[in-house]
C-alpha positions as CSV (number, residue, x, y, z in Angstrom):
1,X,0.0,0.0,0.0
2,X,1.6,3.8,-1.0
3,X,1.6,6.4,1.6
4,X,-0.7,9.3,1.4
5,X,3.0,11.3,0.2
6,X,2.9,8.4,-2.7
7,X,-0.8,8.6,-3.5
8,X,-0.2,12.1,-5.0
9,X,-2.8,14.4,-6.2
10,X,-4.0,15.5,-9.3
11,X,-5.1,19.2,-10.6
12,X,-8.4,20.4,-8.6
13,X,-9.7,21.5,-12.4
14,X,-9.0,17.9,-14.3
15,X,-10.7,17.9,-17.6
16,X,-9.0,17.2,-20.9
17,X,-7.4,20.5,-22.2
18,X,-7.3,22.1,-25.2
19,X,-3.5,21.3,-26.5
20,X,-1.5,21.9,-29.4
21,X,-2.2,18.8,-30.2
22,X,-5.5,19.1,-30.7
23,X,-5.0,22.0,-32.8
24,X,-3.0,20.7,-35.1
25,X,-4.6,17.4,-35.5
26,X,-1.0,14.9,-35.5
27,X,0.4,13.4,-32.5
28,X,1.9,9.4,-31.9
29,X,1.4,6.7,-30.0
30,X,4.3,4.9,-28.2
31,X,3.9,1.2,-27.8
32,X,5.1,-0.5,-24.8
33,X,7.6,-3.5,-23.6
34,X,6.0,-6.1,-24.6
35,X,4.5,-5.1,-27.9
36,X,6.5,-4.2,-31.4
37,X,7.6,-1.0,-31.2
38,X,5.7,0.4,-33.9
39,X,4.5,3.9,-34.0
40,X,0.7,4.8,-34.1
41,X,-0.8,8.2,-35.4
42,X,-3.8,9.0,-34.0
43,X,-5.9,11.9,-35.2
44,X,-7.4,13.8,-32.7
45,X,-11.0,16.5,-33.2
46,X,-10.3,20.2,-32.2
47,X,-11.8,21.3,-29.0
48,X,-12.6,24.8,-27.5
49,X,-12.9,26.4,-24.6
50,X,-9.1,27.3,-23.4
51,X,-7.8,30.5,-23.2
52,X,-4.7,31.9,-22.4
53,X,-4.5,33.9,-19.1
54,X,-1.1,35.5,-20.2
55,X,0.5,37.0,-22.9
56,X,2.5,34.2,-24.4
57,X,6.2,33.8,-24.7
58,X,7.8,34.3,-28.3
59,X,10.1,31.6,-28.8
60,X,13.5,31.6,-31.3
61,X,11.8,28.0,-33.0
62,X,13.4,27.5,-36.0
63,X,12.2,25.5,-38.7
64,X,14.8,22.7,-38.3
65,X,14.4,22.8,-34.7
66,X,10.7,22.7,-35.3
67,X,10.7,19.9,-37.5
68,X,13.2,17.6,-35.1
69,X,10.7,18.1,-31.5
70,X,7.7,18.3,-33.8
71,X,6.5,21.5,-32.4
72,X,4.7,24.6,-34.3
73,X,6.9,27.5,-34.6
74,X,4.2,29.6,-35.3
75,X,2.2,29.1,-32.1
76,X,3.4,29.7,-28.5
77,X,0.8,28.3,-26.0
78,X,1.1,30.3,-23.0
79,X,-1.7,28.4,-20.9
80,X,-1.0,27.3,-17.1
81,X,0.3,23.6,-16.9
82,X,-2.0,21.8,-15.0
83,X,-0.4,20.9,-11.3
84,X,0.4,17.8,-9.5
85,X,1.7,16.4,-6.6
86,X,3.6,13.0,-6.9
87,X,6.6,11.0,-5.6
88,X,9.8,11.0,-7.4
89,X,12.4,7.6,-8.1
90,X,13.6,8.7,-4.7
91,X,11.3,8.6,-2.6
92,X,10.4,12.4,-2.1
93,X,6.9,14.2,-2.7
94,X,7.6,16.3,-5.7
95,X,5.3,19.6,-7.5
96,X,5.1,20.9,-10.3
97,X,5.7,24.2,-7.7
98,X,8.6,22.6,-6.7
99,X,10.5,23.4,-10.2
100,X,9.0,27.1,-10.1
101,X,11.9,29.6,-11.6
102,X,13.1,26.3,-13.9
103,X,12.2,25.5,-17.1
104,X,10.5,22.4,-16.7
105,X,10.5,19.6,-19.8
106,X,7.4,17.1,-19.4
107,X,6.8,13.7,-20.5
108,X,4.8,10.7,-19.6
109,X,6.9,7.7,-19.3
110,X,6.5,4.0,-19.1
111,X,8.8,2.3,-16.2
112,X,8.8,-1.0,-17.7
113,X,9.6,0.1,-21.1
114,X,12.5,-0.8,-23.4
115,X,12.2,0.4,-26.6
116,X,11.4,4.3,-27.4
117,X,11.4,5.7,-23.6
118,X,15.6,4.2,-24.4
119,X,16.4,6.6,-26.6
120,X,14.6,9.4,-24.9
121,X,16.9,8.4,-22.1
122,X,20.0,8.8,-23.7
123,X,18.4,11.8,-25.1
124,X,18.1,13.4,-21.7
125,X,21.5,12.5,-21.1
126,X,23.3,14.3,-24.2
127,X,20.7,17.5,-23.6
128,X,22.5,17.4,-19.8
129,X,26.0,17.2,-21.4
130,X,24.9,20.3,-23.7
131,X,23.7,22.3,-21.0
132,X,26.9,21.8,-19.1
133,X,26.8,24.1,-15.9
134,X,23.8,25.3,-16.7
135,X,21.7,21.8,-16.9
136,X,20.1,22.7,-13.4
137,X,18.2,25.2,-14.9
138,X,16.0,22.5,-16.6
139,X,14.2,19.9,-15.0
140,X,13.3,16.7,-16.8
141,X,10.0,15.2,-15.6
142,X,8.3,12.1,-15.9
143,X,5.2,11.1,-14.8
144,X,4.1,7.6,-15.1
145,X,1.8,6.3,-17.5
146,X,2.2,2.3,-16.4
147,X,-0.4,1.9,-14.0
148,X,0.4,-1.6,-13.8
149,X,3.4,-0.8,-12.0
150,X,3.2,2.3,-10.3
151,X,5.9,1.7,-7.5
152,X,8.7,3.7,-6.6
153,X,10.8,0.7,-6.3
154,X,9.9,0.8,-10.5
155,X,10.7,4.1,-11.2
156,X,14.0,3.7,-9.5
157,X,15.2,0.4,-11.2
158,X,14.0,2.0,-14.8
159,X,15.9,5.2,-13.7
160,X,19.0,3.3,-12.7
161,X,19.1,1.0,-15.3
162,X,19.0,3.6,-18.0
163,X,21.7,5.5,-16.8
164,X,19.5,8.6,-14.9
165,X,20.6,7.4,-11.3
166,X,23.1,10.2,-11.3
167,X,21.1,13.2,-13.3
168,X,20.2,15.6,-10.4
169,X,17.6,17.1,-12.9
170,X,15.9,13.5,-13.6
171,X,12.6,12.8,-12.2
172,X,10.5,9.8,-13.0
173,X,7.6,10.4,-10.9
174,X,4.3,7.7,-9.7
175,X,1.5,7.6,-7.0
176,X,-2.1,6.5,-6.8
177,X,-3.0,4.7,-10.3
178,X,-6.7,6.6,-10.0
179,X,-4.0,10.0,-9.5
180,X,-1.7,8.9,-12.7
181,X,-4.9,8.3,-15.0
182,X,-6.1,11.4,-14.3
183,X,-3.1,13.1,-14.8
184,X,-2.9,12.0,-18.8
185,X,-6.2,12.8,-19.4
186,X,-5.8,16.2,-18.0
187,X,-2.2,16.3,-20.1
188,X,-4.1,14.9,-22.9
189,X,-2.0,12.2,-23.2
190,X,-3.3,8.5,-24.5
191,X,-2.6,5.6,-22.7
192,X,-3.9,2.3,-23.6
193,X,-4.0,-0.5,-21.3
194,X,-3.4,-4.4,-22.0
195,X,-4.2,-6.2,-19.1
196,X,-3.9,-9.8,-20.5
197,X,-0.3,-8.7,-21.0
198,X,0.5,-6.1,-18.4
199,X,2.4,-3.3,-20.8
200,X,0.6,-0.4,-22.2
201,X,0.7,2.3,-25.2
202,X,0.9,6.0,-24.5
203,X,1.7,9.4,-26.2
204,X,4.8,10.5,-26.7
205,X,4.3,14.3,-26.2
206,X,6.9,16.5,-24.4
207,X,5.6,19.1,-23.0
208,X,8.1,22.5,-22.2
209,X,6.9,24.2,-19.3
210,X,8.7,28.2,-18.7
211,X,9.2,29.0,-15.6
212,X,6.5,30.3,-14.6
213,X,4.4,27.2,-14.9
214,X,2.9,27.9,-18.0
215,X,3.4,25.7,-21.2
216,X,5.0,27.1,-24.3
217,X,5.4,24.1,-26.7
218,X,4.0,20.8,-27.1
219,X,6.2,18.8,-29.0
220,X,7.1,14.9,-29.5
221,X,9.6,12.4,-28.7
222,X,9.4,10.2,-32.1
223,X,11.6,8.8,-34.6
224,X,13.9,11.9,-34.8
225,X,14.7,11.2,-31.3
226,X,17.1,8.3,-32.0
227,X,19.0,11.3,-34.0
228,X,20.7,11.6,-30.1
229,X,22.8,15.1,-30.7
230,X,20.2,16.9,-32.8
231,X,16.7,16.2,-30.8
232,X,19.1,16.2,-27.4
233,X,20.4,19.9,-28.6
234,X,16.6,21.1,-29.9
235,X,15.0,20.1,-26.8
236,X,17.7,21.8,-24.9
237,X,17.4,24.7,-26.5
238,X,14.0,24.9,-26.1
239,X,13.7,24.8,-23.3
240,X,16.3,27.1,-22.2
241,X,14.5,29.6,-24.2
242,X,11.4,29.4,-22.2
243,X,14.0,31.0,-19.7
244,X,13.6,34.8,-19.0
245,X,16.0,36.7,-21.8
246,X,18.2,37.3,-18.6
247,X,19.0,33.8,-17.6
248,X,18.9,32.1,-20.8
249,X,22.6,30.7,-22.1
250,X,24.5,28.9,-25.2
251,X,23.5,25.4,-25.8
252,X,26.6,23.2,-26.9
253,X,26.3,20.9,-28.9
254,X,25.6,21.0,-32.9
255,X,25.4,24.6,-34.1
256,X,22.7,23.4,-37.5
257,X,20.6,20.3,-38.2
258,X,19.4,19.2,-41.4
259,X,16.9,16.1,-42.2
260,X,18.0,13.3,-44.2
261,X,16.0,12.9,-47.3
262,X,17.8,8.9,-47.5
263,X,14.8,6.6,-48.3
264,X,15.3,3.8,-45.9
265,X,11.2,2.1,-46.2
266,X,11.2,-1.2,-47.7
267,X,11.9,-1.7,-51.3
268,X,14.2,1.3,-51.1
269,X,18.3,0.7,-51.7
270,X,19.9,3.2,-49.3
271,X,23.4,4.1,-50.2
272,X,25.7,1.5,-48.0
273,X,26.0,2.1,-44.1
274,X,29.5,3.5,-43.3
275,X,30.3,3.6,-39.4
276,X,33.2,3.2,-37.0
277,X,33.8,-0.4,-35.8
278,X,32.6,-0.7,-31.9
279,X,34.7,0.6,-29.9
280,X,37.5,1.4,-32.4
281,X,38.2,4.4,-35.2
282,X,38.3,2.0,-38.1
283,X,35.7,2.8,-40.5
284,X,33.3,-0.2,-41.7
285,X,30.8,0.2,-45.0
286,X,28.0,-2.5,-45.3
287,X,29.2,-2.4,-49.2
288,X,31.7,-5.6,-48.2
289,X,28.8,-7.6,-47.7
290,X,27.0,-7.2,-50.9
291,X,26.2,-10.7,-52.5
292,X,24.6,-11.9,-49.4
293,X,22.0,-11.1,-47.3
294,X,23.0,-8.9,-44.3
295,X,20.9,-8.6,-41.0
296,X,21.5,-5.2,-39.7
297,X,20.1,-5.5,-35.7
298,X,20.1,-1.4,-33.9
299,X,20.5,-2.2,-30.4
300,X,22.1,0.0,-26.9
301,X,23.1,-1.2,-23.7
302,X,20.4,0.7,-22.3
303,X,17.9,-1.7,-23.8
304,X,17.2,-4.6,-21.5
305,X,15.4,-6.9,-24.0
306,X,18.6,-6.3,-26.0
307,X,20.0,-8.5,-23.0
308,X,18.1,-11.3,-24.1
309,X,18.5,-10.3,-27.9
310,X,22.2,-10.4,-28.5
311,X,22.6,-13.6,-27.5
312,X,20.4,-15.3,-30.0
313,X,21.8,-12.7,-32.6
314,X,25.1,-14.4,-31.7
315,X,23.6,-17.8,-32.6
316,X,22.5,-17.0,-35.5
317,X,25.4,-15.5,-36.8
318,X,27.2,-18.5,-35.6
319,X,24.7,-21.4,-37.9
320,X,24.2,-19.2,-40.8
321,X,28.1,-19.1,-41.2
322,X,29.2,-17.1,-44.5
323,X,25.5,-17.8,-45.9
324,X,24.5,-13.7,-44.2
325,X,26.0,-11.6,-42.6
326,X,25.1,-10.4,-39.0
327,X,25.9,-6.6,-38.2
328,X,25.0,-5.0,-34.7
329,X,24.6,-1.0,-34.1
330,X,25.3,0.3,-31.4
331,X,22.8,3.5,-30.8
332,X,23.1,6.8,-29.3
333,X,26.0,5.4,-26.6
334,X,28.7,8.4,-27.0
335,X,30.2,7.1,-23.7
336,X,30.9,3.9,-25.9
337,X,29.3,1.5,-23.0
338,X,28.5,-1.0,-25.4
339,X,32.0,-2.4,-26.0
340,X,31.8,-3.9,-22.8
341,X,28.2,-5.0,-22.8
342,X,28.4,-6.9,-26.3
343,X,31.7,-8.9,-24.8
344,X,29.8,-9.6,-21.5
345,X,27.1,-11.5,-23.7
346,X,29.6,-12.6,-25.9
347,X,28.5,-11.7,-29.3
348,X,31.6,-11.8,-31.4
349,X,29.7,-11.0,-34.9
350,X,30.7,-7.3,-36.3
351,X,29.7,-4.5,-34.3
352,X,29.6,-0.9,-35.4
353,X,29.0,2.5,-33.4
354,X,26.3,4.7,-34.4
355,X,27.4,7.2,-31.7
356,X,24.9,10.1,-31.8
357,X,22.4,8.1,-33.7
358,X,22.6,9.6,-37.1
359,X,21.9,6.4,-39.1
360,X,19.4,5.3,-36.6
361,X,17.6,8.1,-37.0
362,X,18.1,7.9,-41.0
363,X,16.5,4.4,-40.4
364,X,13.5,5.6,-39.1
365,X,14.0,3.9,-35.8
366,X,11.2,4.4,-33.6
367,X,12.7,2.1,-31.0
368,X,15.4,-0.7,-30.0
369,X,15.8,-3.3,-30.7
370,X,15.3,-3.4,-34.4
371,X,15.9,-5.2,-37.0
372,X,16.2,-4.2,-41.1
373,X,17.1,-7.1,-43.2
374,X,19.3,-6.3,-46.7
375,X,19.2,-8.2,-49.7
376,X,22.0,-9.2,-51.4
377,X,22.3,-5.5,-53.7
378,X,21.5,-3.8,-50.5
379,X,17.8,-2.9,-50.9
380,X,15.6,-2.9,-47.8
381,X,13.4,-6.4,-47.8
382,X,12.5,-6.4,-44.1
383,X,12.1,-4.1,-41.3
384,X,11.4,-5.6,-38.1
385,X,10.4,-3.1,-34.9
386,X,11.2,-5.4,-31.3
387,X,13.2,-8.3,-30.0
388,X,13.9,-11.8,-32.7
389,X,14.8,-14.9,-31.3
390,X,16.9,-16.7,-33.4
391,X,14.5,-19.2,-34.6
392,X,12.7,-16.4,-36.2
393,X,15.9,-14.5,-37.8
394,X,17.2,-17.9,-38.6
395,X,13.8,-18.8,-40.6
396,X,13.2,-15.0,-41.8
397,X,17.2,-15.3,-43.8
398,X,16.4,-18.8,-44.6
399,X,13.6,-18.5,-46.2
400,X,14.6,-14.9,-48.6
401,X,18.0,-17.0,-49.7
402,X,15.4,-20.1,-51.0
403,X,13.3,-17.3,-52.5
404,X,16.7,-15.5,-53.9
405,X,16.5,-16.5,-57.9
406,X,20.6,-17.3,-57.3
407,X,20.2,-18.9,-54.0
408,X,22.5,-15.5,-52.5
């Protein structure tokens, strides 16, 4: 049973909002652990009603940023963020008051997911790193969507285990599941339960509240967050800029972005990956493997289903011999943690480092692990969101090299 400072509370006024969302029709659906990891668009009606109790912020949102957090440029919100009260990974009763004077960024998290909420972790992470000395001026907050496990003993294993333990300005925040499910629909955020399966959908919208508790932007954590050092820089500056002119500062990181126009969707032949091998400087281009089919798997050490993934990887790289090839990505993991996570589960089969994410993001990656499948000439022939075990790659390669009019 949770304590009364676990139960939480929600906003006195707790009817859906009008949000920019529902203005401007678009947003996703993330899917949980135990599903695919397949993005959802769900269109949503516009509603009235809201008005703005303040003159709204004007905010520097460039197109490119724009485009990367999904957010309108054109239109700066301005309304109150609805309040809460709610327990945080450590333990301690947390407000949205609490974070008064910071700018606050918002999402509604999954603490048993493995796939998308990954990459918005290491996302958080590279933001922190651009921010530098001035990352305690922004707050990242998550409140709980998985109702099925609402424990702070949950929110403190998904914290430590994606590499937030030591972010002083993480908060992954739970209480009273009749508290949490009010809280999304207030946020207007979709969640979707499965109870047969325990896991659960729900919107990725990221919500950047100024300082004075108001919302500016409503954008989206998607497949341009796997793009680590561009969504990681836009969402920092963002939400420094929510910041009173006074107290804003530089953002490091990269100075332009610029979205790839590489057709990666199936049937498409996208020029040949070119990476660094893992944990080396030697470039590696999937071009050597043309005239077979090649398995490319995008993975982190952040993504415990990889755990159990890698292994079977391994396996099948180890029965289908010289018949494919087996290549492993290492995602958005600057610190290079991976080197040491692929040798614990001993996978031995090529490894590559897509530090900051760029081809993962290129791929369309909405979350890890992933699979795309080449065909001998290096067109796209199978795209596969979630975890394989190796009697399904095994069967999938089997069976396109019978179907292959040279056998390849």
């Amino acid at each position: 049973m949770m304590s009364e400072s676990e139960k939480g509370t929600a906003p006195a006024d707790s009817a859906p909002r009008e949000t920019l969302r529902s203005r401007v029709g678009w947003m996703p659906l993330l899917l949980g652990v135990a599903g695919l990891a397949v993005i959802a668009l769900v269109v949503y009606g516009t509603q009235s009603g809201s008005t703005a109790n303040s003159a709204p912020t004007t905010l520097a949102v460039s197109n490119q940023m724009s485009n990367i957090l999904e957010v309108n440029p054109l239109m700066t919100l301005g309304t109150p963020a609805p309040s809460f009260t709610l327990t945080d990974q450590n333990g301690v009763s947390t407000s949205l008051s609490h974070f008064a004077g910071k700018a606050v960024v918002l999402t509604f998290g999954d603490d048993k997911c493995t796939d998308l909420c990954t990459l918005l972790a290491e996302d958080i992470l590279v933001a922190n790193r651009d921010l530098g000395s001035h990352a305690s001026s922004v707050q990242f907050v998550s409140i709980n969507a998985n109702t099925y496990y609402p424990s702070v003993a949950a929110t403190k294993s998904w914290t430590d285990s994606h590499g937030l333990g030591h972010a002083a300005n993480w908060h992954f925040l739970t209480g009273n599941v009749r508290i949490l499910k009010k809280l999304a629909q207030t946020y207007g955020v979709d969640v979707a339960l499965h109870p047969k399966s325990r896991t659960i959908d729900h919107g990725a919208e990221v919500f950047f509240i100024a300082p004075n508790g108001d919302e500016e932007q409503i954008g989206e954590f998607g497949t341009e967050s796997a793009n680590t050092a561009e969504f990681s820089h836009a969402m920092a500056r963002l939400a420094t800029e929510t910041l009173p002119v006074a107290e804003q500062h530089s953002v490091g990181g990269p100075k332009s972005t610029a979205s790839s126009s590489i057709d990666t969707a199936i049937g498409s032949t996208p020029p040949p990956i070119e990476l660094p091998s893992l944990g080396t400087s030697t470039a590696t281009t999937l071009a050597a493997y043309r005239g077979k089919y090649v398995a490319v798997n995008f993975w982190s050490p952040t993504c415990t289903i990889c755990v159990h993934e890698l292994p079977a990887i391994q396996q099948v790289s180890r029965t289908m011999g010289n018949s494919a090839a087996i290549v492993g990505i290492d995602v958005a993991d600057p610190g290079g943690a991976g080197v040491a996570f692929a040798s614990k589960l001993g996978a031995t089969y090529p490894m590559l480092s897509d530090s900051q994410g760029a081809v993962a993001a290129q791929y369309e990656i909405p979350g890890l692990p992933y699979t795309v499948i080449l065909d001998p000439h290096g067109k796209v022939v199978v795209r596969h969101p979630g975890e394989m075990t190796a009697e399904q790659l095994e069967y999938v390669l089997n069976t396109l090299k019978a179907e292959s009019p040279t056998g390849s």
